[in-house]
C-alpha positions as CSV (number, residue, x, y, z in Angstrom):
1,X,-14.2,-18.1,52.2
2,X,-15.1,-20.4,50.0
3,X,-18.6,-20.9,51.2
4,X,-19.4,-17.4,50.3
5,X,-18.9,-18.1,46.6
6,X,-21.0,-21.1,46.4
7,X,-23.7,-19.2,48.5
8,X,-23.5,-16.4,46.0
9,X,-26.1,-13.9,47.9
10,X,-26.1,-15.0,51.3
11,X,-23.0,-12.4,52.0
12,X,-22.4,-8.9,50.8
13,X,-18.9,-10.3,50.6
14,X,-19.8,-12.6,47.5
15,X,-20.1,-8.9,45.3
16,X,-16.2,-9.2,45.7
17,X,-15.9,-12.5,44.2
C-alpha cells in the first residue's frame, strides 16, 4: 500500500516501511 508510505503515521503499518 502505497498510500500508507506517503501517509507516514496515519497506519501502524507505515513502522514497517
Amino acid at each position: 500500500m502505497a498510500s500508507t508510505e506517503s501517509g507516514a503515521g496515519q497506519m501502524p503499518a507505515s513502522a514497517q516501511i
